[in-house]
N, C-alpha and C positions, 0 to 999 in steps of 0.2 A: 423580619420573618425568615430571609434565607440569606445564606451566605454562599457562591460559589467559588472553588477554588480549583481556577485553573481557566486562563481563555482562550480555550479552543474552541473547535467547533462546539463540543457537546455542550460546554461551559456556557455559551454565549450562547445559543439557543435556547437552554434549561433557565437563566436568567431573564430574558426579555417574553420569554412564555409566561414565567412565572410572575413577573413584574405588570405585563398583559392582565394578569387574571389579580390585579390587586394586593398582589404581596412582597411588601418592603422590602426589595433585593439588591445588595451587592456583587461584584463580581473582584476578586483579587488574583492578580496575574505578576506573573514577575518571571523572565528568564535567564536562568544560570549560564553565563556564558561555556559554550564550549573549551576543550581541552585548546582548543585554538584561539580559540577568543571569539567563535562568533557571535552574536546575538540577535535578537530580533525585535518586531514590533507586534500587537495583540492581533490574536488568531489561530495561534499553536503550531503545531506540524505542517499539517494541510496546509497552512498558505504562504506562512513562511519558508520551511524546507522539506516539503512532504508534497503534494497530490497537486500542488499547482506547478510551481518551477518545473515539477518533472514530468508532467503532459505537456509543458513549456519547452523543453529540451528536446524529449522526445517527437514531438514535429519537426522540431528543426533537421531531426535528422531524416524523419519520413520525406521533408522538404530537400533536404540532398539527395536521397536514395530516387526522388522521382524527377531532379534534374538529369539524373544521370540516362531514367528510362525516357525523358521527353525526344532524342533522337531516333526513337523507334516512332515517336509519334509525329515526327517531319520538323520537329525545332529544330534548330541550326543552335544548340550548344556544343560545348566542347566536354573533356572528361567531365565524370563528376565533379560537381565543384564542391563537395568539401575541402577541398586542400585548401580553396582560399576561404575558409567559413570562419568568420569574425566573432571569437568569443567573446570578444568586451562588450562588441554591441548586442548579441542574446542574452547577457548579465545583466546588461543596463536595462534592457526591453522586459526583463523579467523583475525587477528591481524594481522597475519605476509602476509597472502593475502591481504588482504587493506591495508597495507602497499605499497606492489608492484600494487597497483590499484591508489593509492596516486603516486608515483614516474611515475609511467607510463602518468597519467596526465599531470605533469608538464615537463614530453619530448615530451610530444605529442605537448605542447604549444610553446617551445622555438622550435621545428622542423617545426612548424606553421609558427614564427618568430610571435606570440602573446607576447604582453610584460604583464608579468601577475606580479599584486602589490598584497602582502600580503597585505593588508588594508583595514581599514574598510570606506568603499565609502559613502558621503553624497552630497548632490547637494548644490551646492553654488551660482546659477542660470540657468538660461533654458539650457546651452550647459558647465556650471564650476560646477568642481566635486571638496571637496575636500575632500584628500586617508589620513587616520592616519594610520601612522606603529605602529606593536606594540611597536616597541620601546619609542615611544614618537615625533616621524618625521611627520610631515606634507609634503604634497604634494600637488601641486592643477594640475589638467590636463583641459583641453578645450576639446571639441566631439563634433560633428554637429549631431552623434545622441546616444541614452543613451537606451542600453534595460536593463530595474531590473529584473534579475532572482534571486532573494533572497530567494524564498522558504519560510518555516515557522518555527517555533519550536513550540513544545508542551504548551498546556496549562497548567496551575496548576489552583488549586482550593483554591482560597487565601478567598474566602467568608467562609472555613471553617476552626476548629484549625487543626492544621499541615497538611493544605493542599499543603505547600511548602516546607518546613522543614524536615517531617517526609517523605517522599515518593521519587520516584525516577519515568521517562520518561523513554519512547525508546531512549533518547539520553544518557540516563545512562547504562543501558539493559546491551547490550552486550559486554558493558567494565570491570563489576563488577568483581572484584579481588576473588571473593567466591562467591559459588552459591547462586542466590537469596531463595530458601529454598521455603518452602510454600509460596505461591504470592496470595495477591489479585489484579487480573486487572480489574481496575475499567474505563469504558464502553463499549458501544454494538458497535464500530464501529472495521474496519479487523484489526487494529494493536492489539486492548486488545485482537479480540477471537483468530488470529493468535497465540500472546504471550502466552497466557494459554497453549495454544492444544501443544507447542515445551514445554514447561515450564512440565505440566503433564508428556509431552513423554518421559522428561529427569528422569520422576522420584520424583519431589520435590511436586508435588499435587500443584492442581489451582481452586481459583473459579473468575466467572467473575461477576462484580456488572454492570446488564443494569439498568439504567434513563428509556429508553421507550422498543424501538424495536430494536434488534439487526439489524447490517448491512442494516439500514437506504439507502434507493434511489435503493439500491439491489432489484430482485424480492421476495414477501415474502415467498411465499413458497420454495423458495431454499433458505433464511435467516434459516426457521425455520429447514428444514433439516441439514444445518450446526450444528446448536446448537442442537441441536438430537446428531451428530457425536458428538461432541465435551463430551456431558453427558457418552457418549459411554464409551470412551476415559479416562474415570476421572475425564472431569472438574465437580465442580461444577458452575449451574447457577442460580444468586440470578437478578432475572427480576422484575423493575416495583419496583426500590430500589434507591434512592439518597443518597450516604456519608453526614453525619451533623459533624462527628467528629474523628478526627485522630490521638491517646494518643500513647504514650511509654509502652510498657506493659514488666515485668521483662524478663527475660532469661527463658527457658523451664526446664534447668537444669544451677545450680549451672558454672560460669565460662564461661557460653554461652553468646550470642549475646543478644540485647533487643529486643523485639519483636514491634511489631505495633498492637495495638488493633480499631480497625475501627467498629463506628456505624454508621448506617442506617437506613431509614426511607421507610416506603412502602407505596405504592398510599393510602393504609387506613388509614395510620395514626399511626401504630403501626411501632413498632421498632425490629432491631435484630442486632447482632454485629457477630465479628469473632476475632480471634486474630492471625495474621501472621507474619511471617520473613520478609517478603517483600510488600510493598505496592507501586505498580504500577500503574500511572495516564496514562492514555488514552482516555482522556476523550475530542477530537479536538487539532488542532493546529493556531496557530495566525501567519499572515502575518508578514513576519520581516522586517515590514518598517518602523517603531517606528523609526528608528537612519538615516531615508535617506533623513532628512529637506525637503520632498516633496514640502511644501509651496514654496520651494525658487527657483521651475521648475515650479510654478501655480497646481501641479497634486496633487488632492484630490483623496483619500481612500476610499470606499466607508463604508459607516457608518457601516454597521452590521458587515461585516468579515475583513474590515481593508485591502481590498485586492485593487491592482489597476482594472478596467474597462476599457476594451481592444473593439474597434472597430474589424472590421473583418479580420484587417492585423494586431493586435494583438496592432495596434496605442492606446495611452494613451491621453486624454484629456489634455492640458497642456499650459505655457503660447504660447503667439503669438511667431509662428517662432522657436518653441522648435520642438522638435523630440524625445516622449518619448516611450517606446514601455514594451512591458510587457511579460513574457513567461513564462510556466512551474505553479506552485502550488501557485504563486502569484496574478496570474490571478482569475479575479473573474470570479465565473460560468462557467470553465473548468474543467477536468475531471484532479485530481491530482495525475500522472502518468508520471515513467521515461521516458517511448519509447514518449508521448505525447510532455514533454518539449522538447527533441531529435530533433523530427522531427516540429516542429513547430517551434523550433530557427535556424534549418535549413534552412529552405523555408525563415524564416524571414531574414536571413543574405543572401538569393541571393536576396531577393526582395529589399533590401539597396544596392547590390550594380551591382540593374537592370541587372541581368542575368537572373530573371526569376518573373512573375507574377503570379505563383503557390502562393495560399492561402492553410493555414490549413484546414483540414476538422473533425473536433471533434464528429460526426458520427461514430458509426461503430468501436467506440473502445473494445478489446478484454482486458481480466482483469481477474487475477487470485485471489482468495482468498486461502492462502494457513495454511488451521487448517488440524486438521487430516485428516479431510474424504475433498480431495481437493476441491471448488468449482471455475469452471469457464464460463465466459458468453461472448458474444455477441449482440448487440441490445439491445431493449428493452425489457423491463417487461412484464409479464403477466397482471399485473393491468395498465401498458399504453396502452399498445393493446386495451383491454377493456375500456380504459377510452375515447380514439379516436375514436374506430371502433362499439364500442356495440356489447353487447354479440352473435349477428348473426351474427357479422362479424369478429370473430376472431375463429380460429380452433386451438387447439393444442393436439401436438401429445405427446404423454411422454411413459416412461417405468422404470419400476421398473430391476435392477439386480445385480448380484455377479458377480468381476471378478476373473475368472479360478484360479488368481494368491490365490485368497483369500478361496478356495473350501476347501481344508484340513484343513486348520486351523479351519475351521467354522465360526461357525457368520451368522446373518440375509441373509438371498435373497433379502430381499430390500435394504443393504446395502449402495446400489449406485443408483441415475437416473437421466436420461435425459429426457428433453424435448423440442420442438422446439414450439413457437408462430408463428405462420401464420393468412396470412391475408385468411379467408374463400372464397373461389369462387375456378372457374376452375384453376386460377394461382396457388395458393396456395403459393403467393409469402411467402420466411421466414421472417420474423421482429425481431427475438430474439432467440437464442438459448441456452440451459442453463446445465451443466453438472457438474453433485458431483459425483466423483469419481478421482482414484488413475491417478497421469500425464493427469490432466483435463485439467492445463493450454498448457499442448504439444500438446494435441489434437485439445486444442480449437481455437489455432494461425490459423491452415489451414484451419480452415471451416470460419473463420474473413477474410480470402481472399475473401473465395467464398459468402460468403454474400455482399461484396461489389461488385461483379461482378452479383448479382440479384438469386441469389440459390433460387430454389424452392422446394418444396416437391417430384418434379416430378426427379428433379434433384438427392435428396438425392437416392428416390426407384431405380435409373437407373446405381448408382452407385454400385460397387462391393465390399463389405468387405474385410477387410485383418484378416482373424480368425488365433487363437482365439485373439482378442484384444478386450481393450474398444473401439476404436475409432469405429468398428461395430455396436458397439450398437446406433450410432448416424445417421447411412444410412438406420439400420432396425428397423427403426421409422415406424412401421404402427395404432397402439391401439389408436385413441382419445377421449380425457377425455367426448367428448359428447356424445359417442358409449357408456359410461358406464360400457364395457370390462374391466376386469383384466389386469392392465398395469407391472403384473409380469410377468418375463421372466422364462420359466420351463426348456427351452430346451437350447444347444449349438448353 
């Protein structure tokens, strides 16, 4: 009955749903090893080299950054201890849990009764796939209907020298046998400035090389307070810079590693270089449908991102009497996100097999960015509000503050803030809420309920804090930026 291709998140969800509600499913997964060789086991991004390892990493360095503050709190340590922080054993420890996140996949499939093919899937016509093992086996299967969750992989930068060669992706990251040492991550989008801020935390120094605007479709003013933290933090940021070139530069010392020397070009025209241990592309990912002979189903790519274009049941353009369907980070003009592919291949595998006419709703998604100083949102922007509503019609409230956890140690009072976009009038309906601070994405899950349930302002004042936390500071939202008010907080 269905065939999916691709196991990731979305993939393996939309299968075991589907296979739930009675309908003959396979799952066909296969991964191309990196420009480096890496590979992996079933799961996709997320838990191979995507959303696990790197809230894996990411502590570890929150966990250095708070050895360092536990002498404000009466511990008897010494410096931070990153300097002595053991990357073999974070690899291992991250290793040996996706591992069992790979195993656990593939009993969750055969306890489905999913028949899942190592292989790499390509269409051989509108409803004939055919599966290569790796071993060199062909296989061909028939489906009445075919969803691609194949996801993406990283780009490289092959317009310039060793922009393939010399560097390494997030799909290398966090398999590297020795630490990557000084890194440059080169772009403005959450995987390079995420990569620095754990990369810094760990100790080994980062700068990020942005093209334009950092965390691009993001609000900007919570863009630029991340990169603010991030300076904070250690990185450094070279903004309004494009790589031209990527050399072999000797060892630092005698018997050491080569280095990578990386230049640079700035919007004026002048030049600067760096020389580091590591050079890390993040600079977009491409659609992995190059190898799925689209043509031979009729479904075209569409030109710029190479992704498919998905109707409102996530349906593929395709030939006469196919059934092509599309989910997760392949989908063009989706929000590229695990819980999104999850529950969208959800819906999508009861509505195949008519148990339910629940569509997705890509609205109202909540979304962590996780660099040091956390940031997370809901809704929209500050600049869509405004670009919808004009500037009389949009009210928003914000506040500058420190939290209690962070008072000893010291550091700024503006450290952290929040703010909420509302639509101006008596509703004061919310449209966007926005928060940079420490467990931003924990806080910010529950308040993505209540905005989909119509949260007002009226709403947030009526509500009661739970002191001392952040999440207060998100209820005692009263200062707006049009009041002109000090959106510092002085008091508890």
């Amino acid at each position: 009955d269905l065939v999916v291709i691709g196991g990731g998140s979305g993939g393996l969800a939309c299968a075991k749903e589907a296979a739930a509600h009675g309908l003959k499913t396979a799952v066909a997964d296969f991964v191309t090893p990196s420009a480096k060789g890496a590979t992996w086991g079933l799961g996709g991004t997320c838990v191979n080299v995507g959303c696990i390892p790197k809230k894996i990493m990411h502590q570890a360095a929150l966990l250095g950054h708070a050895l360092g503050e536990a002498r404000s709190y009466g511990w008897p340590v010494g410096e931070a201890a990153p300097r002595g922080h053991s990357w073999e054993t974070l690899v291992e420890g991250a290793r040996m849990h996706i591992g069992s996140l790979n195993f656990g996949h593939k009993m969750a499939l055969m306890d489905a009764a999913v028949d899942y093919k190592n292989a790499l899937a390509s269409f051989e016509g509108p409803h004939e796939l055919l599966l290569r093992h790796g071993d060199g086996a062909e296989e061909r299967v028939t489906a009445r209907a075919v969803v691609v969750a194949v996801g993406g992989r990283p780009r490289y930068l092959d317009e310039i020298p060793g922009g393939r060669d010399l560097v390494i992706t997030s799909d290398d990251l966090f398999g590297l046998p020795e630490p990557p040492g000084k890194t440059l991550c080169v772009g403005g989008g959450y995987v390079a400035l995420e990569c620095a801020g754990f990369i810094a935390g760990l100790g080994m120094g980062a700068d990020v090389l942005v093209r334009s605007v950092p965390l691009r479709g993001f609000d900007r003013q919570m863009a630029g307070f991340v990169v603010d933290g991030l300076r904070r933090a250690g990185v450094g940021v070279v903004q309004g810079a494009v790589p031209t070139a990527i050399e072999v530069a000797p060892p630092e010392s005698p018997g050491g590693r080569e280095r990578r020397k990386v230049t640079w070009r700035h919007a004026d025209g002048s030049e600067g270089s760096g020389v580091y241990d590591t050079v890390l592309l993040a600079v977009g990912r491409d659609a992995a449908t190059r190898s799925l002979n689209l043509q031979a189903a009729g479904v075209r790519a569409h030109e710029g991102s190479g992704k498919l274009v998905g109707d409102a049941e996530e349906r593929v353009e395709a030939a006469p009497g196919a059934e092509v369907y599309a989910i997760g980070d392949v989908l063009h003009g989706r929000p590229e996100l695990t819980p999104v592919a999850i529950r969208a291949g959800r819906l999508l595998a009861r509505r195949l097999a008519h148990a339910s006419e629940e569509r997705m709703d890509y609205g109202l998604v909540p979304t962590t960015v996780f660099t040091p100083v956390e940031y997370a949102c809901v809704g929209i922007t500050e600049e869509e509000a405004l670009a919808e509503l004009g500037e009389e019609g949009v009210e928003v409230y914000h506040a500058y503050y420190k939290p209690l956890e962070w008072v000893l140690p010291g550091g700024p009072d503006d450290a952290c803030y929040v703010k909420a976009v509302c639509r101006r009038g008596l509703a004061r309906e919310i449209l966007g809420l926005h928060l940079a601070g420490p467990g931003a994405g924990e806080v910010l899950q529950g308040f993505g309920v209540a905005l989909r349930l119509g949260a007002t302002m009226d709403d947030l004042e009526r509500a009661v804090g739970i002191h001392p936390t952040t999440a207060e500071e998100v209820v005692g939202l009263r200062i707006t930026k049009r009041s002109g008010e000090s959106p510092l907080k002085t008091s508890c």
